[in-house]
Structure formats: structure tokens, C-alpha cells
Backbone bond lengths (Angstrom), bond angles and torsions (degrees), N, CA, C in turn:
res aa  C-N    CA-C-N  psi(-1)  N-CA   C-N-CA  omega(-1)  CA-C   N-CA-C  phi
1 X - - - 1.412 - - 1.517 107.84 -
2 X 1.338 113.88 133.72 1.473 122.00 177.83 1.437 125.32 -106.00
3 X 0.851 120.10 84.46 1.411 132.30 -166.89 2.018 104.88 -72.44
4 X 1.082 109.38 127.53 1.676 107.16 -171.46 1.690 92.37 -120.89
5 X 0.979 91.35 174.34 1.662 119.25 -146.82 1.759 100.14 -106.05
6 X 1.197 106.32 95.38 1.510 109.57 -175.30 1.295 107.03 -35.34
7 X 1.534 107.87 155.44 1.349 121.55 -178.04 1.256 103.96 -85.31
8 X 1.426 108.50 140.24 1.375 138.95 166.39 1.714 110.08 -40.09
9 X 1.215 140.55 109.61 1.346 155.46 175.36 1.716 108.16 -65.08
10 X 0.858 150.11 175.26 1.799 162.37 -162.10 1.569 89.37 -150.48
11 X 1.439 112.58 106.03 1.026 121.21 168.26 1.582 107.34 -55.06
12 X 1.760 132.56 133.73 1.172 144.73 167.89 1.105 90.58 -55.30
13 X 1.896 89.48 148.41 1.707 115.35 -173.41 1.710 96.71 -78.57
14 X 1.146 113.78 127.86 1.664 111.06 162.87 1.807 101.98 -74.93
15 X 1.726 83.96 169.75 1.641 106.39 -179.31 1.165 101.58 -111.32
16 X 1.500 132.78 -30.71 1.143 151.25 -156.72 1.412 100.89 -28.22
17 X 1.640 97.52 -62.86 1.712 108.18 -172.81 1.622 104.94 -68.75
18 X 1.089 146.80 -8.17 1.521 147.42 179.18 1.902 89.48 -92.49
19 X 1.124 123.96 -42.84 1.519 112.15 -166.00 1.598 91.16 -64.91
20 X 0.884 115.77 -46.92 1.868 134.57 -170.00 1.467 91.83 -27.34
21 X 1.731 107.23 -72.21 1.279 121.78 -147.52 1.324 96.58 -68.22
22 X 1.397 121.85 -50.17 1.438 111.81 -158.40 1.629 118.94 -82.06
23 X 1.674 121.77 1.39 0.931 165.81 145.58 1.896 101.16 -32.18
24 X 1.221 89.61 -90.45 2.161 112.87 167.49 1.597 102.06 -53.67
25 X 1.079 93.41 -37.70 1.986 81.92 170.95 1.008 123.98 -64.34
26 X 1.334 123.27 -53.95 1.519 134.50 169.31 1.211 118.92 -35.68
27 X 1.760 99.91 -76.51 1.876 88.48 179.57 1.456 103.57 -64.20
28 X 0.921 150.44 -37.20 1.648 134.68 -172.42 1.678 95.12 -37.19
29 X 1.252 102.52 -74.72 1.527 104.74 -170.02 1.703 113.29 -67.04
30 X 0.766 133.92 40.35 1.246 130.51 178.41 1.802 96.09 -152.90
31 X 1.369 122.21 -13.36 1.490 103.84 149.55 1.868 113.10 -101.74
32 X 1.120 113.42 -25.37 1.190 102.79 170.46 1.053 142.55 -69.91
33 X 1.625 104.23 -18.35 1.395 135.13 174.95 1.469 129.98 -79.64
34 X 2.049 144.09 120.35 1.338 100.69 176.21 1.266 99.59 -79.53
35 X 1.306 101.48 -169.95 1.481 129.33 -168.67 1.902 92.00 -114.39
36 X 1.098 91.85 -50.15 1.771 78.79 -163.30 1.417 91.71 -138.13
37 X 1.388 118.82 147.24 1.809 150.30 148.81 1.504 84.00 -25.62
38 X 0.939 111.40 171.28 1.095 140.84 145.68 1.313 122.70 -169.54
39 X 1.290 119.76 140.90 1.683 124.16 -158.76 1.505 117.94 -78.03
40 X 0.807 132.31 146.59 1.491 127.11 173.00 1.687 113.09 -79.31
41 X 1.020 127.40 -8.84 1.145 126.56 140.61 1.666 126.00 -160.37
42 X 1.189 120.67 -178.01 1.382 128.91 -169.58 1.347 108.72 -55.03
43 X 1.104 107.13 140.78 1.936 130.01 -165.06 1.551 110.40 -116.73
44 X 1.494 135.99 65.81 1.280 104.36 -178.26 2.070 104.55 -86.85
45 X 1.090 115.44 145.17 0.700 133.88 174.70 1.815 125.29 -81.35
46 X 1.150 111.42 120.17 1.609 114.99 -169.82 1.560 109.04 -55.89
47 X 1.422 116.80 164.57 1.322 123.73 -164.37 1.447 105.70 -137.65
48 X 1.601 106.94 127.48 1.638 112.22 175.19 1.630 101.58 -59.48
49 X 1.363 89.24 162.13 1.799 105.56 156.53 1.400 118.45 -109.08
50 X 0.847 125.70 76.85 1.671 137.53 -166.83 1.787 94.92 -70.66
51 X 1.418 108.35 119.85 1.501 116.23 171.32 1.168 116.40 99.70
52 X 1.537 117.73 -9.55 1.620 113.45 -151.02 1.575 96.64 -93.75
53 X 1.112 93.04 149.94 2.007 90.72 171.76 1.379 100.86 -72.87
54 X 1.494 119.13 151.74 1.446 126.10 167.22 1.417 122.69 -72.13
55 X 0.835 134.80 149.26 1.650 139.53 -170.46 1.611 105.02 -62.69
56 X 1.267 146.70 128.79 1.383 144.33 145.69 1.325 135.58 -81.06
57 X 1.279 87.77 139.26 1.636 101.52 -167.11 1.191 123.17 112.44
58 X 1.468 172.05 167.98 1.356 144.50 -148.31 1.139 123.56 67.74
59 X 1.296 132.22 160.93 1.343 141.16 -152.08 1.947 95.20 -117.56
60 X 1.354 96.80 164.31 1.217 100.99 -174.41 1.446 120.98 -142.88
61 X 1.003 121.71 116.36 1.813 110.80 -149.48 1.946 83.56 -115.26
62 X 1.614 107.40 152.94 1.180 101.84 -174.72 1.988 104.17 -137.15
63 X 0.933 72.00 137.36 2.556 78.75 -173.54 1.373 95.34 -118.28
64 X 1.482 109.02 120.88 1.169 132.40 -163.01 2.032 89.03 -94.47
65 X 1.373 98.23 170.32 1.856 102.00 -170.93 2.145 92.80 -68.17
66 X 0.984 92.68 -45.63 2.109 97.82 169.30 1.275 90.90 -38.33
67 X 1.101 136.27 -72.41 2.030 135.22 -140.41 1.707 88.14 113.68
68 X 1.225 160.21 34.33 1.122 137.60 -177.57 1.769 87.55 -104.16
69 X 1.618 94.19 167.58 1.564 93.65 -157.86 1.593 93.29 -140.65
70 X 1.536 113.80 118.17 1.243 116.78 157.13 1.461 123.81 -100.66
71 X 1.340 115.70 150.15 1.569 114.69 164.53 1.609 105.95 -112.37
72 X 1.435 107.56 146.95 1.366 116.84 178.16 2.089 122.75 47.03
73 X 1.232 92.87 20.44 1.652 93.34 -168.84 1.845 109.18 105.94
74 X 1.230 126.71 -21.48 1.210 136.49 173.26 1.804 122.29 -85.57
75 X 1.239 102.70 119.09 1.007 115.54 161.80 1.481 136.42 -47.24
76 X 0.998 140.88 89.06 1.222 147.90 162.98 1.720 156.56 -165.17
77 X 1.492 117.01 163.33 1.346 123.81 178.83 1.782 101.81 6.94
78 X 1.267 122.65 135.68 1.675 110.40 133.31 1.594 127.49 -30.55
79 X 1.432 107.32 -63.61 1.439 120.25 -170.71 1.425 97.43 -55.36
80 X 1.439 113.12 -68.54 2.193 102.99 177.69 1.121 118.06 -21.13
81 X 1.591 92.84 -49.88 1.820 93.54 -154.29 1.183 99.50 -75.23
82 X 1.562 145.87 -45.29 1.268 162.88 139.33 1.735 111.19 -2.47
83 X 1.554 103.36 -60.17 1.468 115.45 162.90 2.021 122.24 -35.89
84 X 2.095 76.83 -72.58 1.812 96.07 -158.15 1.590 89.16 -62.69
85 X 1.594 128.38 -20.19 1.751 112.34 -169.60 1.427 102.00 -68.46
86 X 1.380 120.69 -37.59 1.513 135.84 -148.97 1.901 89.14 -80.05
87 X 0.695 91.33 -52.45 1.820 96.70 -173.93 1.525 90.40 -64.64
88 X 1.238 146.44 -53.78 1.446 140.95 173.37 1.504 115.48 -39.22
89 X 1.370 111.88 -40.85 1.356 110.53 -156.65 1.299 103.81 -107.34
90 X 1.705 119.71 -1.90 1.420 119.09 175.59 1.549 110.09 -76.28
91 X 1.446 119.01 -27.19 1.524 125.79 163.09 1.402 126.50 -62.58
92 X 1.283 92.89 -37.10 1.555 91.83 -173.00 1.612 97.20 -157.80
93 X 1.344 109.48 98.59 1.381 136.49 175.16 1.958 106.33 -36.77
94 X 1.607 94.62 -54.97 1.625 101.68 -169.13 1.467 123.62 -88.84
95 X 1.616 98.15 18.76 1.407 109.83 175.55 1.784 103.91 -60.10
96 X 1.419 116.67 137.42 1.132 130.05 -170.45 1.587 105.59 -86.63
97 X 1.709 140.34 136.04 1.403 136.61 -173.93 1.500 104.49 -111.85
98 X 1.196 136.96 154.46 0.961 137.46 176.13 1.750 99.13 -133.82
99 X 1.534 89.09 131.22 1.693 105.82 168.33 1.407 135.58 -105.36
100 X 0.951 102.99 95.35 2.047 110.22 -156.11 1.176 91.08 -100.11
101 X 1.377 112.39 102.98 1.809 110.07 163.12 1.509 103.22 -130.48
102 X 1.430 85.31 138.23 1.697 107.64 178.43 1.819 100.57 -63.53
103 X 1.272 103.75 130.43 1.925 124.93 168.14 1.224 113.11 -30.84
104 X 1.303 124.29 -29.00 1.474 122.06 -174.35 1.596 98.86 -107.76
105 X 1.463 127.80 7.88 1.217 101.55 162.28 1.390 151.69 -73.26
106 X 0.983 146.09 50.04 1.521 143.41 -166.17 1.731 124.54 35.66
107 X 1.103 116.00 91.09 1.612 87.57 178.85 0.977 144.01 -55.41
108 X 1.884 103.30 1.22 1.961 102.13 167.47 1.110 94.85 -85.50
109 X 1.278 144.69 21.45 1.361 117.01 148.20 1.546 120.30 -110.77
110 X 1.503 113.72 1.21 1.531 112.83 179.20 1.559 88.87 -105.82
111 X 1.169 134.17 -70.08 1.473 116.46 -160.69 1.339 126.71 -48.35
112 X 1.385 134.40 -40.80 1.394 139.17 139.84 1.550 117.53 -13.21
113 X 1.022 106.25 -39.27 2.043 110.90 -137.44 1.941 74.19 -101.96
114 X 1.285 131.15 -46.70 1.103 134.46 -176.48 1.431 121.92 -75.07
115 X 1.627 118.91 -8.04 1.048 140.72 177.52 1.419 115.80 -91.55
116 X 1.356 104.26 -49.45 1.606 115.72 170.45 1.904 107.97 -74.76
117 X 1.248 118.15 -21.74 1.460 114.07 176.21 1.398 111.49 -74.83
118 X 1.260 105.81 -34.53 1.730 114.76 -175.62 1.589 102.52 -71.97
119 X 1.484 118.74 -14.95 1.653 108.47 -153.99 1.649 96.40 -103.47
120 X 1.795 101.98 -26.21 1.646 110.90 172.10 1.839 109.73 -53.85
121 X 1.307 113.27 -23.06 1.736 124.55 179.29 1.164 116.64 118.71
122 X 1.412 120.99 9.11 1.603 133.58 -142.85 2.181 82.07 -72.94
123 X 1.264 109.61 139.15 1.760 113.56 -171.83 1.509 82.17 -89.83
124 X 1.379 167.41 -42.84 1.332 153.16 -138.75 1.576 116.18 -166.03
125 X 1.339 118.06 97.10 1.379 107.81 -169.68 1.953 88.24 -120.58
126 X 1.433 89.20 131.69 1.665 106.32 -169.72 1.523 104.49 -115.34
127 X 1.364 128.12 135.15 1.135 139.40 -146.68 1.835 94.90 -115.49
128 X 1.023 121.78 87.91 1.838 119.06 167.06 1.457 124.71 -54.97
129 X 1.579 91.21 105.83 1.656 107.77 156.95 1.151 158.02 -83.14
130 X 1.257 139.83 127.53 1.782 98.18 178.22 1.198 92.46 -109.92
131 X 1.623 111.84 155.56 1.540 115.47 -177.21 0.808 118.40 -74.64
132 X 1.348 135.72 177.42 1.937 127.37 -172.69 1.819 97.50 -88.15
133 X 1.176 95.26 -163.36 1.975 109.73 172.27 1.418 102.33 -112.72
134 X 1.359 106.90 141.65 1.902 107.35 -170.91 1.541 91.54 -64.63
């Protein structure tokens, strides 16, 4: 009986050297890398009034989730509404504005519209919220 000499096996490929590399990759990129922005200076951030009654009296402009834009319950143009505010606020500078925009509206269409209200002279333009559910 001839008994033969098992065959020689191929040692399995290690990873070892792949964990290595991707290992040195990591921290590379995680010192070369930032992690976070950071601002060039202090940010406080504005604060709802949760509960408070809204101020009366003032006009109330409304931006539908479209961008369409009413004043006072009326439908109309940007430019109108842009107009009839400007003629509002030439009487009385400290007339208070209110910005009622529906949740699905876009903010290129509310931040603009609040930008150009502030530039007409409007003294207080207040942005309508509803608060969340705890």
C-alpha cells in the first residue's frame, strides 16, 4: 500500500494588511478633515413665543404652499400686495405685518417677501406659527 503525502494547501489570503490600510486611512482623514463648521462668530438663535396672544391690529399678508400671496384675505399680484403694504406703511411707519405662510410653502417665497416688507419700513414684521404637539 502506497500511502502519498497530502497535498500542499495555499495558505488563505489574509486581510490583515487591507485592515492596516484602511485603518491609516481613517485617521488620515479624520485629522485632515474638519468635523464641524464652525462660525466665525456667535449665533444666538431667535425664540418662539409659544402661548402668547398675537399683537392686534396690523396687516396680515398670507403665502399660500404655491407662493401665491394674499393681503388682508385678498387675493393678489406680489407687486399689489407690495404696493397696498407700501401705501400702509407710509401712514403709519409702526404698523405691525404679519406673515402667515402655509408649511408647505417654500422659503424662496417667504424670505424674500419678508425682506422686501422690512425694506418698504414696515417697524415689526412677525412670522406665524403653530407650535408643534409635545
Amino acid at each position: 500500500m502506497k500511502l502519498g503525502r497530502p497535498r500542499r494547501r495555499t495558505p488563505p489570503e489574509t486581510i490583515i494588511a487591507l485592515i492596516d490600510v484602511v485603518f491609516f486611512l481613517l485617521i488620515f482623514f479624520m485629522l485632515v478633515g474638519r468635523m464641524d463648521a464652525s462660525a466665525p462668530f456667535d449665533v444666538l438663535p431667535p425664540t418662539a413665543q409659544s402661548g402668547a396672544d398675537m399683537p392686534g391690529g396690523g396687516v396680515t399678508v398670507s403665502v399660500s404652499a404655491d407662493g401665491a400671496l394674499a393681503l388682508e384675505g385678498g387675493v393678489m399680484a406680489r407687486v399689489g400686495v407690495l404696493k397696498r403694504l407700501a401705501e400702509r406703511l407710509d401712514g403709519a411707519p409702526d404698523t405691525l405685518v404679519r406673515l402667515n405662510a402655509d408649511r408647505g410653502a417654500p422659503l424662496r417665497h417667504v424670505l424674500p417677501l419678508a425682506a422686501e416688507i422690512e425694506a418698504l419700513g414696515a417697524h415689526e414684521v412677525v412670522l406665524v406659527l403653530t407650535p408643534g404637539l409635545p
